[in-house]
C-alpha positions as a printed NumPy array, in Angstrom:
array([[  0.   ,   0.   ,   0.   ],
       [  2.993,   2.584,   0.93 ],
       [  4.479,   1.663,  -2.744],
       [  1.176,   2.534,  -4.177],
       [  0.683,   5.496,  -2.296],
       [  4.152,   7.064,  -3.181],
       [  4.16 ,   6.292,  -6.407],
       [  0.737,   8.369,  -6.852],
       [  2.906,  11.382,  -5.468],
       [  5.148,  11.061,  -7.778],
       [  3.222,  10.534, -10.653],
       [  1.515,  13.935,  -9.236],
       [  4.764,  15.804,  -9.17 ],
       [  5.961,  14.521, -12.224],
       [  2.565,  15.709, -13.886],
       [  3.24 ,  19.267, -12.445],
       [  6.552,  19.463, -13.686],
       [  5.569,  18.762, -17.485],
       [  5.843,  21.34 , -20.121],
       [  2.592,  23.556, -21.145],
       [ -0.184,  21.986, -23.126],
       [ -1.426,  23.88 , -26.644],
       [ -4.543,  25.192, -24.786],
       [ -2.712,  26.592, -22.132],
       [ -0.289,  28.586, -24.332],
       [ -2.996,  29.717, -26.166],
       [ -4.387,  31.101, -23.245],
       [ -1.132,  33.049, -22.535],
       [ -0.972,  34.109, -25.783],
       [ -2.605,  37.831, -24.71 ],
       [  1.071,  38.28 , -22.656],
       [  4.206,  39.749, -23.961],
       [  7.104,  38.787, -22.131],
       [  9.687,  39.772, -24.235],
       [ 11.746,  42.834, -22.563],
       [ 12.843,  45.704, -24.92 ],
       [ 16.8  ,  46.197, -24.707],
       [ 17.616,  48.59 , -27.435],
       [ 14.825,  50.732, -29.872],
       [ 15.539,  51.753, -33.259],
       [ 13.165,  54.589, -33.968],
       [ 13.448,  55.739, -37.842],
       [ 13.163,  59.238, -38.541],
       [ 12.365,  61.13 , -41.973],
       [ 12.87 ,  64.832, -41.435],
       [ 11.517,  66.648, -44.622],
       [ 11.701,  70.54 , -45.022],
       [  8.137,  72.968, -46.39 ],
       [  8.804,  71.888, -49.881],
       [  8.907,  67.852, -49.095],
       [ 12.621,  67.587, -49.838],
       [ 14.425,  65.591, -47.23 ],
       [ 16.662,  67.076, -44.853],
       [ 19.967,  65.935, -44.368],
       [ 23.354,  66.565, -42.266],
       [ 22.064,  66.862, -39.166],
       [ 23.716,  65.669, -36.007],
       [ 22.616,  63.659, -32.559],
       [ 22.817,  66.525, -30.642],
       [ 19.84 ,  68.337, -33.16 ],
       [ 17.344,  65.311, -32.181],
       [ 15.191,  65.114, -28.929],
       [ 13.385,  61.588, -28.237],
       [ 10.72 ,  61.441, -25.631],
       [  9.924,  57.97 , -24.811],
       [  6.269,  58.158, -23.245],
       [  7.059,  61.585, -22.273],
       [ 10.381,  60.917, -20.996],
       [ 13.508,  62.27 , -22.492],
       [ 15.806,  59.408, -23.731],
       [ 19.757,  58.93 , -24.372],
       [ 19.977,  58.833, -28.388],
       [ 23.187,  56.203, -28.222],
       [ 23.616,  56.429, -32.157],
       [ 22.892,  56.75 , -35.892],
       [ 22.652,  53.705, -37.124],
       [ 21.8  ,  54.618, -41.254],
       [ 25.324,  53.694, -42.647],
       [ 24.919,  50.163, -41.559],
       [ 24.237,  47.825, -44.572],
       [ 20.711,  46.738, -45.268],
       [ 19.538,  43.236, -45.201],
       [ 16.363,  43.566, -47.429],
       [ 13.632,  41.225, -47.65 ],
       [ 11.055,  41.816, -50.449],
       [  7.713,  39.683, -50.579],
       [  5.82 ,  39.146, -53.207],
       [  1.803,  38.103, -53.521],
       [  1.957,  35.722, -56.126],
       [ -2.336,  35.056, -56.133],
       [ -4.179,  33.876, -59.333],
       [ -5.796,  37.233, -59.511],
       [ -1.838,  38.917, -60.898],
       [ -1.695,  37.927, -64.483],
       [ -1.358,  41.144, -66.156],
       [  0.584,  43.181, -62.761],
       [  2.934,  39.91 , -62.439],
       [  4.902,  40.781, -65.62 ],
       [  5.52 ,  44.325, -64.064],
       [  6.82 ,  43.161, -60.951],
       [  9.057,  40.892, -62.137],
       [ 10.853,  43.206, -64.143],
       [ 11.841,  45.324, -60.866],
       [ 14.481,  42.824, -59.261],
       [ 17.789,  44.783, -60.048],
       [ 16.089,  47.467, -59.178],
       [ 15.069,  46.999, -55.659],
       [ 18.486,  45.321, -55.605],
       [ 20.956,  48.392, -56.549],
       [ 18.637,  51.395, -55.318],
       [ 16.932,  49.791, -52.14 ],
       [ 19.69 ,  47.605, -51.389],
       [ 22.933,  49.817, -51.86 ],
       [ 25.882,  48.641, -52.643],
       [ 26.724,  46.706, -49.384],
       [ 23.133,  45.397, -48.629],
       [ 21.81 ,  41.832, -49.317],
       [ 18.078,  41.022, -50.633],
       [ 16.156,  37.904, -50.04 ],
       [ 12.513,  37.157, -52.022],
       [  9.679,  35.305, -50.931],
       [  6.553,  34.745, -53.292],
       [  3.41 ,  33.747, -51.151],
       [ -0.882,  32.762, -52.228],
       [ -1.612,  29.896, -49.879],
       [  1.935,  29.143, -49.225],
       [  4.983,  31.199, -48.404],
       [  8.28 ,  30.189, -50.864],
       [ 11.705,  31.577, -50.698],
       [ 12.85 ,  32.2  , -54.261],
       [ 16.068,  33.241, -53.282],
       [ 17.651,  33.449, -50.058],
       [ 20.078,  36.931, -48.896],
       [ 22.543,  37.331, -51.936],
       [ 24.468,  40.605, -53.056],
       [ 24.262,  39.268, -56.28 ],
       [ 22.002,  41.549, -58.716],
       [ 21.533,  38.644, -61.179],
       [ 20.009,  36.046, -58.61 ],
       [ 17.564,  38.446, -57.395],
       [ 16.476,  39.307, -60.828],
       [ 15.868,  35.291, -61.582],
       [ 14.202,  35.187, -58.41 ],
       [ 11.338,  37.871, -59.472],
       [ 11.204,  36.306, -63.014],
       [ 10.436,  32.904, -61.481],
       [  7.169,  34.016, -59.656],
       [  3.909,  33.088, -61.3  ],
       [  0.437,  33.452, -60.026],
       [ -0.585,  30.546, -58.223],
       [ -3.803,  30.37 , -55.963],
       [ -6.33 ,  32.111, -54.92 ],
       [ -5.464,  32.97 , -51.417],
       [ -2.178,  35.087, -50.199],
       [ -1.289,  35.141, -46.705],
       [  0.305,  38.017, -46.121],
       [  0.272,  38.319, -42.444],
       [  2.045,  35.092, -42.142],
       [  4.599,  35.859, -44.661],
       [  5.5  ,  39.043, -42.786],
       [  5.867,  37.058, -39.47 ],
       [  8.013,  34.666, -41.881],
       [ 10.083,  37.173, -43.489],
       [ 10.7  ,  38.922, -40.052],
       [ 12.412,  35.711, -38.577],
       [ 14.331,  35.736, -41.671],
       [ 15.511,  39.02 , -40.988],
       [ 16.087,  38.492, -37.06 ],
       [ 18.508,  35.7  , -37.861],
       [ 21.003,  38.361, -39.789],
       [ 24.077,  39.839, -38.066],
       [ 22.681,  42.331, -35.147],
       [ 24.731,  44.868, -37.292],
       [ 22.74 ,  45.291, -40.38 ],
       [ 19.5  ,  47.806, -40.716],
       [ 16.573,  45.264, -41.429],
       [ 13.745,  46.083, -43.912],
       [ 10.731,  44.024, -45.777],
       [  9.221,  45.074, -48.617],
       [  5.68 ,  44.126, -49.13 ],
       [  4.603,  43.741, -53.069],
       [  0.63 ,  42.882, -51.781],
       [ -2.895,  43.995, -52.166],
       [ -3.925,  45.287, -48.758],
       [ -6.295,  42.636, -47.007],
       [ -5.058,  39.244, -46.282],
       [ -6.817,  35.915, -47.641],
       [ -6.329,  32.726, -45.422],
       [ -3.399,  33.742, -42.861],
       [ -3.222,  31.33 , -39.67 ],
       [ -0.937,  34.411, -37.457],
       [ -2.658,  37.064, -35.697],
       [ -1.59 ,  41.06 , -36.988],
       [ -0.742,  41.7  , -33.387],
       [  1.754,  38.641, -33.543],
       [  3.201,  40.455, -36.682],
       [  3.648,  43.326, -35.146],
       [  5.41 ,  41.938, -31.976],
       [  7.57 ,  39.996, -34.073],
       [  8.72 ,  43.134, -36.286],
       [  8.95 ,  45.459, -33.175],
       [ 11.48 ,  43.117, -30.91 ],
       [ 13.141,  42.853, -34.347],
       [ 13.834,  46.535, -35.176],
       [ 12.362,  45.443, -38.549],
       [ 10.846,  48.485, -40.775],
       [  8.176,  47.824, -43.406],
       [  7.397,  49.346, -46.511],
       [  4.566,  48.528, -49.015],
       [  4.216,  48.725, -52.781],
       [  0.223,  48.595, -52.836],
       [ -1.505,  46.306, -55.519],
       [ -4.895,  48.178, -56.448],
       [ -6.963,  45.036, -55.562],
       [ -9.82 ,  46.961, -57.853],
       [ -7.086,  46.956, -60.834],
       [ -6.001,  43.209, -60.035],
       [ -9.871,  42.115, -60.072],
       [-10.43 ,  43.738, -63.316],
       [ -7.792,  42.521, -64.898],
       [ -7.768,  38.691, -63.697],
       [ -8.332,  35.57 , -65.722],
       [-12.014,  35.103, -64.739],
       [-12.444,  32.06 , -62.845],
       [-13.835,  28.672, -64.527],
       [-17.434,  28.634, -63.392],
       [-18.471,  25.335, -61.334],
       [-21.094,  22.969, -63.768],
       [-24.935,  23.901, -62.512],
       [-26.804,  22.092, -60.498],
       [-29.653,  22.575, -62.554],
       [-29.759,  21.254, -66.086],
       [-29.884,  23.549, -68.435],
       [-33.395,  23.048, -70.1  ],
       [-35.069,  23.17 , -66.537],
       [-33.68 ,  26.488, -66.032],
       [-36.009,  29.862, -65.729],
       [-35.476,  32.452, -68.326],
       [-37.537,  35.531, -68.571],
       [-40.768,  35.263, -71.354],
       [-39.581,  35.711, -74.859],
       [-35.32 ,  35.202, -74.036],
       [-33.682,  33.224, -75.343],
       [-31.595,  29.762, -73.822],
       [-27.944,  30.839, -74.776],
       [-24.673,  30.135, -73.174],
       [-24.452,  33.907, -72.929],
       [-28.041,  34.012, -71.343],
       [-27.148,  31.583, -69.058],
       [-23.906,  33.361, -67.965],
       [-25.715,  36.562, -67.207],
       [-28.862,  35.317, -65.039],
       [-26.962,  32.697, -63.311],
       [-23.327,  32.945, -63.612],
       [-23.253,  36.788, -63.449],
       [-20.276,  37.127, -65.298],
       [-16.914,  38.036, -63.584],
       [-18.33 ,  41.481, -62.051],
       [-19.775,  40.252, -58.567],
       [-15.945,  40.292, -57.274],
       [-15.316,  43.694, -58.389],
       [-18.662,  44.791, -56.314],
       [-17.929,  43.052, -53.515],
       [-14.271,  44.789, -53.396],
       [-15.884,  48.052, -53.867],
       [-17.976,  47.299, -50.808],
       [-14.985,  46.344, -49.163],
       [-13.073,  49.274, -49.746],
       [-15.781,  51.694, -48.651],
       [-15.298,  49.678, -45.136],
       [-11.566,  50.117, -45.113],
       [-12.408,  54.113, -44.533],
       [-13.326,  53.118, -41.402],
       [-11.212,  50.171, -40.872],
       [ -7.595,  50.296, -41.514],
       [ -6.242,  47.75 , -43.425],
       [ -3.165,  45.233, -43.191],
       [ -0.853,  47.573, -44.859],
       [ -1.88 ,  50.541, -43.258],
       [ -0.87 ,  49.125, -39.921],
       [  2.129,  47.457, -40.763],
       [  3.838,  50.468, -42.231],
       [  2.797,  53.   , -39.535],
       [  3.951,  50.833, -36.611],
       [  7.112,  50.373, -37.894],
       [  8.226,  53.539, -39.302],
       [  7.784,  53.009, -43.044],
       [  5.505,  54.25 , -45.636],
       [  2.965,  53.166, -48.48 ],
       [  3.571,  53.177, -51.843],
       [  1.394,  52.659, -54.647],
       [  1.249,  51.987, -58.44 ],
       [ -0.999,  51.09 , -61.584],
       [  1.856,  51.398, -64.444],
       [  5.277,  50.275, -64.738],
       [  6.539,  53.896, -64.905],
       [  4.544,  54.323, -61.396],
       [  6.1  ,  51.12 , -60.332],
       [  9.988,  52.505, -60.785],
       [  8.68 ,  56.363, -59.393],
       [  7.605,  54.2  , -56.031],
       [ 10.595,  52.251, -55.912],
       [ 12.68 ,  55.226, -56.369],
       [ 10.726,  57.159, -53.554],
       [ 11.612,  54.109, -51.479],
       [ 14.889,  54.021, -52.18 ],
       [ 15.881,  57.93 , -51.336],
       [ 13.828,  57.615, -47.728],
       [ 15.832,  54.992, -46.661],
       [ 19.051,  56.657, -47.632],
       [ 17.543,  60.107, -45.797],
       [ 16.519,  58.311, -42.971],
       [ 18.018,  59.432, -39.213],
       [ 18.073,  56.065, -37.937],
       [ 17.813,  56.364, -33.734],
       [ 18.839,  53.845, -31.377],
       [ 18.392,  53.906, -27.714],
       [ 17.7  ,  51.802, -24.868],
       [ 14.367,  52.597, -22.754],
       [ 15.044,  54.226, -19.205],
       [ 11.416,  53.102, -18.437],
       [ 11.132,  50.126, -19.588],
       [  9.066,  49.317, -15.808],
       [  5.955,  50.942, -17.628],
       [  3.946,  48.489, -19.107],
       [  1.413,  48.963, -22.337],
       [  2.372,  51.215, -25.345],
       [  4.981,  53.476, -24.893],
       [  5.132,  56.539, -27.592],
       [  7.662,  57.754, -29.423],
       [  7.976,  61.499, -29.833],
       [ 11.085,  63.052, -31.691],
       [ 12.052,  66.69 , -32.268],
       [ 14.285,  68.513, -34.049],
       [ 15.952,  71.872, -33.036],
       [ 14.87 ,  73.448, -36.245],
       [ 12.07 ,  75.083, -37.202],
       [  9.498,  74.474, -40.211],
       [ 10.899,  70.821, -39.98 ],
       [  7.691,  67.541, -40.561],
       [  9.765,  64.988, -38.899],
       [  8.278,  61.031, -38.998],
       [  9.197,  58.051, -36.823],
       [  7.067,  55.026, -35.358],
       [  4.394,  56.045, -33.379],
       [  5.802,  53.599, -30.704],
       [  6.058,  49.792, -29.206],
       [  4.298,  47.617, -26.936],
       [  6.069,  46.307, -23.896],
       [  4.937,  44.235, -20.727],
       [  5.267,  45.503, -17.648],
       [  8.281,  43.571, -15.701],
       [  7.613,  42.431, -12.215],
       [  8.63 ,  44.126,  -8.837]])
């Protein structure tokens, strides 16, 4: 009986001791516990006339970290880049894919700079890397030519939490960037946006966007292969006098390829009240939207890319109150006047314990 009785205990103990289920680290999922060492906080400082503003010094900059005055320790914009560009490959791209994947040695010699190294990922319902980090202009061209359009679905807030651990693994001493070739909502991702935006804040990761007008990609898309009806075709209702056509039959039942296009319309009257994917992703992190329609507008965006990251005042400091839990904001100031300066708005941090 004593034998039974101790080995219950320890079958007890040893039951305590075991690692977390699933369920119960999905319940502790609402918890950061990840402490914030060092903040990069990227600043654009333009002048009245939108031209950037360059030459200044540490001493010139202010940063108020929820209110409080912070250390700036260094500029950290002459470090090379590490770049990762993602790319929505969905079914929906057949006439935009061509454009993008003519921009490779591009984004390669005026995003990357000379010393930087570029990585692509193509992503629908699954998230490929093309080409992993390479200086070499040529492989990142190949890369971009080898994307096609693929399914219907692109998950493009698990490609970002992806491409982010792609760009944590890099030496700490490179500036990390992704840029996002996407339309603005995802389709089918399993991550949450907040775990996104976790991921790319610990990271120091900043994202940029070239927008794909999902009204432009629906209009020009392959229209989808109609499933066989249900009903045959002779027991089908058709107004008095019409006619049973293929055509007929497209319009009354099939109703063409223009229901998609509505429904995005619908969509993006929502989105004025709802921000989208994009949206957030850029503004957390310190980067900016870009859009196109045309090639030419495709290389203007890429270019505007390319001279903000150059012009960018890139601030690193480490927290003196890093005891206050929630969102901490980010305030920086310039000892000029007539100056629009930018950074991220600011980070989310847990509170440690006493």
């Amino acid at each position: 009986m004593r034998n039974v009785i101790m080995l219950l205990i320890c079958a007890s103990l040893f039951a305590q001791q075991q690692p977390p289920t699933d369920a119960t680290r999905a319940d502790r999922n609402d918890v950061i516990r990840t402490s914030v060492n060092v903040v990069i906080a990227p600043t654009t400082v333009r002048d009245r006339s939108g031209n950037f503003v360059n030459g200044l010094q540490l001493q010139d900059f202010e940063l108020y970290d929820n209110n409080k005055l912070q250390k700036i320790n260094a500029d950290v914009r002459d470090e090379p880049l590490s770049l990762v560009i993602a790319v929505q490959k969905s079914s929906n791209l057949n006439d935009i894919m061509p454009k993008i994947q003519r921009i490779g040695s591009m984004l390669n010699t005026l995003v990357a700079g000379q010393d930087g190294e570029v990585a692509v990922v193509a992503f629908d319902h699954r998230i490929q890397v093309m080409q992993d980090f390479t200086n070499e202009t040529e492989k990142v061209s190949e890369a971009m030519k080898k994307i096609v359009p693929g399914s219907n679905n692109h998950r493009l807030v698990d490609v970002v939490v992806d491409s982010i651990r792609m760009l944590k693994n890099r030496p700490i001493d490179r500036r990390r960037v992704l840029l996002l070739i996407s339309e603005k909502r995802d389709k089918g991702s399993e991550n949450r946006l907040r775990e996104a935006l976790t991921a790319g804040q610990f990271a120091n990761v900043a994202i940029y966007s070239l927008d794909i007008s999902t009204l432009v990609a629906t209009l020009t898309a392959k229209p989808e292969i109609p499933r066989p009806q249900p009903i045959p075709t002779t027991a089908q209702h058709i107004p008095a006098g019409g006619a049973l056509t293929p055509t007929t039959i497209d319009q009354n039942f099939n109703n063409g390829n223009y229901i998609p296009m509505f429904v995005d319309i619908f969509t993006a009257v929502k989105s004025i009240f709802v921000d989208d994917q994009l949206d957030v992703f850029t503004r957390f992190t310190g980067g900016k939207q870009f859009s196109f329609v045309s090639e030419k507008s495709l290389e203007r965006a890429i270019q505007g890319i390319s001279e903000e990251l150059h012009s960018q005042y890139l601030l690193s400091y480490t927290p003196n109150n890093q005891s206050e839990g929630g969102y901490h904001e980010i305030k920086v100031t310039v000892n000029r006047p007539n100056l629009e300066i930018r950074t991220r708005p600011g980070y989310w941090v847990a509170a440690r314990p006493e």
